[in-house]
C-alpha positions in Angstrom: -28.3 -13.9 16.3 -25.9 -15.8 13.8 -27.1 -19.0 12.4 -24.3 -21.4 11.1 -24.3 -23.8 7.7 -21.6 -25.6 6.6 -20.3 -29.0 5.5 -17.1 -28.8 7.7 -18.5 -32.0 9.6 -17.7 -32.4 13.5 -14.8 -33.9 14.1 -12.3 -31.2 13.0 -12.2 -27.9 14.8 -13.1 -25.7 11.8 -16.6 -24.7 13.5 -15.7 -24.2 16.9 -12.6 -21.6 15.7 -15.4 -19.8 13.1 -17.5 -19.0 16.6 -14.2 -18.2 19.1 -13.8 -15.1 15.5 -16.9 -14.1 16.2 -17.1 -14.1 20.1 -13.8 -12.9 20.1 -15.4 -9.7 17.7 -18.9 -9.5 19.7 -18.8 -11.6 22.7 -22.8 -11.4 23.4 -23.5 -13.0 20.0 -26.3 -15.6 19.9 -25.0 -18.6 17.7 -27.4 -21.5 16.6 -26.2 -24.2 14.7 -28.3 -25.3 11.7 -26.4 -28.0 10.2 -22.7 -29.1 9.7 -22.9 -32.3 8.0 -23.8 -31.2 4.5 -22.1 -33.0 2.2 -19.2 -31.7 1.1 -19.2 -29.0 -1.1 -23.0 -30.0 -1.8 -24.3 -26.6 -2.7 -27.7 -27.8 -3.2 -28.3 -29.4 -0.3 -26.9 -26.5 1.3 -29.5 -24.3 -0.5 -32.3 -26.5 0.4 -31.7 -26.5 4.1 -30.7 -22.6 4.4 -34.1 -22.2 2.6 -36.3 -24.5 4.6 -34.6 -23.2 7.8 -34.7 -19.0 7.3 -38.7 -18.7 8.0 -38.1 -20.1 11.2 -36.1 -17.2 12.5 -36.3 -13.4 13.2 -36.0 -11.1 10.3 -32.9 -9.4 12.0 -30.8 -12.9 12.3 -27.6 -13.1 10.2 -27.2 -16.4 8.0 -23.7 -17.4 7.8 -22.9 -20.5 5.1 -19.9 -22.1 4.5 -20.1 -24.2 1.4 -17.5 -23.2 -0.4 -15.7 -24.9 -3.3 -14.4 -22.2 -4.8 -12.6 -20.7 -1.8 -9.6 -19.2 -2.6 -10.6 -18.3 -6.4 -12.1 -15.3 -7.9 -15.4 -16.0 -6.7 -17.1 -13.3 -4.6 -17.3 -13.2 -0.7 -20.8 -11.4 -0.7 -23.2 -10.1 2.0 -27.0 -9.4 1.1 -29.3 -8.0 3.0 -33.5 -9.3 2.5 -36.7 -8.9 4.8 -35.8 -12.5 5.8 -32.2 -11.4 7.2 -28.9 -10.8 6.5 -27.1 -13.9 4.3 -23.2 -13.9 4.2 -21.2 -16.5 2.1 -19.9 -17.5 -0.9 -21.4 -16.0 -4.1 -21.9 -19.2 -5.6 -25.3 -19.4 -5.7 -26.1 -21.3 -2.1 -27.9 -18.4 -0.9 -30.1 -18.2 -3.9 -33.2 -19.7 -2.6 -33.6 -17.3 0.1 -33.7 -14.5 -2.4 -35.9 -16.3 -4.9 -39.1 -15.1 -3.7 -37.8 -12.2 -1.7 -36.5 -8.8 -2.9 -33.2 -7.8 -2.3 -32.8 -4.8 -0.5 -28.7 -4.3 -0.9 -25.9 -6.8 -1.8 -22.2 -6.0 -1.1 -19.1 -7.8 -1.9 -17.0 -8.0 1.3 -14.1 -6.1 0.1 -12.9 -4.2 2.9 -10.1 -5.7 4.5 -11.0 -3.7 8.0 -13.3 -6.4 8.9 -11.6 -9.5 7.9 -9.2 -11.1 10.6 -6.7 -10.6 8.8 -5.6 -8.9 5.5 -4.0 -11.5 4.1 -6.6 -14.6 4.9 -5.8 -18.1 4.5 -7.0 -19.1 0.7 -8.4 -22.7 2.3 -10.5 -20.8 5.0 -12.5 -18.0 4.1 -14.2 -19.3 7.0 -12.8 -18.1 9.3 -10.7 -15.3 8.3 -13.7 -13.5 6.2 -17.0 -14.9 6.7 -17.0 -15.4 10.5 -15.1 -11.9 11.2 -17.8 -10.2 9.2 -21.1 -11.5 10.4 -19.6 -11.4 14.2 -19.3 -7.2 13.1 -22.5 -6.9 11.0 -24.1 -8.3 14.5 -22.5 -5.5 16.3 -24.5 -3.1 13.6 -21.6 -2.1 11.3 -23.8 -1.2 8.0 -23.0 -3.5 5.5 -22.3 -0.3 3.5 -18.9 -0.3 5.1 -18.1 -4.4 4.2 -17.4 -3.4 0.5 -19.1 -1.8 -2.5 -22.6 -2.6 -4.1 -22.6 -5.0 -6.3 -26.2 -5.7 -8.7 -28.3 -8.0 -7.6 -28.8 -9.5 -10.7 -25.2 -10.3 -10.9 -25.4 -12.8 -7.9 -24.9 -16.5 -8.9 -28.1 -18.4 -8.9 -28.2 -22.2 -8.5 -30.6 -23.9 -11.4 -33.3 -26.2 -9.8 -35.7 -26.8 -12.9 -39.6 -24.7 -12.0 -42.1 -27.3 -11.4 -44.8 -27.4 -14.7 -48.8 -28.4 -14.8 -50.1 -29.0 -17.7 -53.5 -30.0 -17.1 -54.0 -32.5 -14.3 -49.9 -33.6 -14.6 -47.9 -31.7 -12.3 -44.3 -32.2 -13.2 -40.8 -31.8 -10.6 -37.8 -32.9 -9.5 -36.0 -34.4 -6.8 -34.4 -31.3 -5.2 -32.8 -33.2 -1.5 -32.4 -36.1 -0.3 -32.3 -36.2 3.8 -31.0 -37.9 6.5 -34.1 -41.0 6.3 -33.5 -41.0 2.8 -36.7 -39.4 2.0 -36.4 -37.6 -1.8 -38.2 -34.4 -1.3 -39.5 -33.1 -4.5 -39.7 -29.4 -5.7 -43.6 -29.7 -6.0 -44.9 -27.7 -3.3 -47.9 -28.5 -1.0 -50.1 -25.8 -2.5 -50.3 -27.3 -5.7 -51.5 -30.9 -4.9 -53.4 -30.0 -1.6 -56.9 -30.9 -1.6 -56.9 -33.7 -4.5 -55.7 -37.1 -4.3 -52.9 -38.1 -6.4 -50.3 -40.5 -7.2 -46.3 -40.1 -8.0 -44.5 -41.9 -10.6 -40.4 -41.5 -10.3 -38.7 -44.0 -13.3 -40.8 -46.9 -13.7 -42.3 -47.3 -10.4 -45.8 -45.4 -9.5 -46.2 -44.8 -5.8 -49.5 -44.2 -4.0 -50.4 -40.8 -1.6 -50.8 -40.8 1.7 -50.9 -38.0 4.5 -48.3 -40.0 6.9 -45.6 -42.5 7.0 -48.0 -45.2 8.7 -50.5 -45.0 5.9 -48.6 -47.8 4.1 -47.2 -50.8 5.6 -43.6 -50.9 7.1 -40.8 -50.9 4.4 -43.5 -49.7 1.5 -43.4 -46.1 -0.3 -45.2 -43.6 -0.6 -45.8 -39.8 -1.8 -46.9 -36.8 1.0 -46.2 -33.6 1.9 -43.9 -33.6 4.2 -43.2 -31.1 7.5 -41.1 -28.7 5.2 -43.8 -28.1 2.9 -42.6 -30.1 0.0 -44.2 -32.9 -1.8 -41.7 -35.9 -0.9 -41.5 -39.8 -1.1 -40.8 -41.8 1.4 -40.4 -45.1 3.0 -42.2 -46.2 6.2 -39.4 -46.7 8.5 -37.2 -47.3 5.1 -35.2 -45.3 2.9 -36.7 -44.4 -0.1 -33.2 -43.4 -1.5 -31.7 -47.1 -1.3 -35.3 -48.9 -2.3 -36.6 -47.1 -5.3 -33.1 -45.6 -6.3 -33.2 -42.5 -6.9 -30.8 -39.4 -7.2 -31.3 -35.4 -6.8 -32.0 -34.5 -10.4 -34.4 -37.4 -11.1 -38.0 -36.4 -12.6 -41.1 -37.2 -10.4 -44.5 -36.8 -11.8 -47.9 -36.4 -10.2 -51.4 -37.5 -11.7 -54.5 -37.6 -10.0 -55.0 -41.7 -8.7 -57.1 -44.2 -10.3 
């Protein structure tokens, strides 16, 4: 099984050639679309939804990402092997938060022209010509030994996304996603808040708890954990993006309520 993230949209072609490379390499190939509409070259949303989306999967599926702003430079083409799967992208750091809490049992750079579609790839589509050819072959159980040589695994590119502090009863993130409802979804995770009750302040504005969108009135926020096991704030039947204004980056703080 190869599960597909990029931010190449719909309405061009890009994704449907990437999967006729890899059917064309090992026709029987399971493909399973994750998400196409990341914004462009958003390599933290990418990150977030490749993390939040790998649990829910076999440990022998193949993650292929295609976020790739540097495509066509000397960035690395990289394929890395964890309990949670094989990733294969962009060594930018969009894979990082798989690896973050996993170990890393072998990472290559894809350096062997043998499994590319061609040797001379297109430097706008890496895509297709690199990417695509080599999870299609890594599903047919070449070794990622073969795809190039080892490369450290501390040398892989790690995206920053600040750790999430306590100091005593004040437990301190960030604003790591925003999604489609316009729900910010913080970098606190459940574990650390369950059990309590709390509320969130983000800029000026303090915003109670609840445990569902219909424990505040319609258009009012609020802070709960949300399905993907992240502390988030949202807006029942609202965006909480457009109301309280807020961006990924932005502090949020959490204090037992009053």
């Amino acid at each position: 099984m190869i599960t597909l993230l990029t931010d190449f949209g719909t309405q061009d072609a890009y994704v449907g050639v990437m999967k006729g490379v890899m059917a064309s390499i090992c026709p029987d190939v399971q493909t399973i679309d994750l998400t196409h509409t990341i914004p462009p070259q958003d390599l933290y949303a990418a990150r977030f939804n490749l993390l939040n989306a790998v649990p829910y999967f076999p440990a022998d599926t193949i993650h292929l990402v295609v976020v790739d702003p540097g495509v066509g430079t000397t960035r690395r083409g990289i394929a890395v092997e964890t309990e949670a799967g094989v990733l294969i992208g962009p060594d930018n750091g969009v894979l990082s938060g798989v690896w973050q809490n996993r170990s890393i049992r072998q990472a290559v750079e894809l350096t062997n022209r043998e499994y590319w579609r061609v040797s001379n790839p297109s430097q706008t589509f890496h895509g297709r010509d690199i990417f695509a050819p080599v999870a299609a072959h890594v599903a047919r159980g070449v070794p990622l030994a073969q795809l190039g040589h080892n490369i450290a695994p501390a040398s892989l590119q790690q995206l920053d996304v600040p750790p999430v502090s306590r100091h005593g009863e004040t437990v301190r993130g960030v604003i790591q996603h925003i999604d489609h409802f316009g729900n910010g979804i913080t970098t606190i995770p459940a574990g650390v808040v369950e059990g309590s009750s709390w509320q969130m302040t983000i800029g000026q504005m303090t915003v109670p708890w609840g445990s569902t969108y219909g424990d505040v009135p319609p258009g009012q926020p609020l802070a709960l954990i949300g399905s993907h096991g992240w502390v988030e704030i949202a807006v029942n039947q609202g965006s909480a993006e457009n109301i309280i204004q807020f961006k990924v980056g932005d502090s949020v703080i959490c204090v037992p309520a009053t």
